[in-house]
N, C-alpha and C positions, 0 to 999 in steps of 0.2 A: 534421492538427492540428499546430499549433507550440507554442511554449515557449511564450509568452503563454497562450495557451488551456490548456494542460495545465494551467499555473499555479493557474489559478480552479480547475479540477474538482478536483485534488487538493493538499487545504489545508496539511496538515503530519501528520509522523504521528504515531500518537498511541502512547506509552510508559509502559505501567507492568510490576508483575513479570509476570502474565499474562500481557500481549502480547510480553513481552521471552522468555518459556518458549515459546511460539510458534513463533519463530525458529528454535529447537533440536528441540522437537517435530516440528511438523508444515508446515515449512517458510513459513511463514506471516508474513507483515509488516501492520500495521494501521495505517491514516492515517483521518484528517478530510479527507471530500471533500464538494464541495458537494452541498447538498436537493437541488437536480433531476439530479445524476450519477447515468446508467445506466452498468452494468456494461462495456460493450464501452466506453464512452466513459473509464472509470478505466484496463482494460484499455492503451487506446490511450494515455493520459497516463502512465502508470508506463512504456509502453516509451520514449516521449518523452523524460521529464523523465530517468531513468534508467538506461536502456540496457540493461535486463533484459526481457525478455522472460516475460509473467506466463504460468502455466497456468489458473488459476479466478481468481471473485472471487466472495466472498458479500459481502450490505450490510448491515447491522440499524439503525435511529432509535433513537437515546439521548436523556441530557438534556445528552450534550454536541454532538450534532449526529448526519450519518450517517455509520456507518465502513463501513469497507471493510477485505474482510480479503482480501489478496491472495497467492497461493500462486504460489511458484515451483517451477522442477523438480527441484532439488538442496537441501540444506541449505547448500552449499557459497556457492548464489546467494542463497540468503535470507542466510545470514550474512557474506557478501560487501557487500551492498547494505545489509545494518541498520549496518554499520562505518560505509559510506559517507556515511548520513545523522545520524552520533552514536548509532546505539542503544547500542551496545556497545562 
């Protein structure tokens, strides 16, 4: 997969306080990826786009599209990479 491609699956993430306690909890970062994004496939674009290396991802359908909630293996990486893309 390249940048282009990563681009489309995964769309922006997505921040509010919840997802921002996340971070610090349970090392967990949440974005807007695309309807047909399976999981290996988010997996593969967050190492892409990123350079983190994810351990899970769960997805749920909202009314703002599908997230993704993707766990990394430290807190150190979660909160490293939420700096990176403005969460924090």
């Amino acid at each position: 997969m390249n940048a282009d491609e990563a681009i489309k699956v995964v769309l922006k993430p997505y921040i509010t306080e919840k997802t921002f306690a996340l971070v610090e909890r349970e090392n967990r970062i949440c974005f807007i990826v695309k309807d047909t994004a399976t999981k290996p496939k988010i997996m593969e674009a967050v190492k892409v786009l990123y350079n983190e290396e994810p351990v899970a991802v769960n997805v749920c359908r909202t009314v703002y599209g599908k997230k993704a909630f993707v766990k990394f293996q430290t807190t150190e990486k979660a909160r490293d990479l939420a700096t990176k893309i403005g969460m924090l």
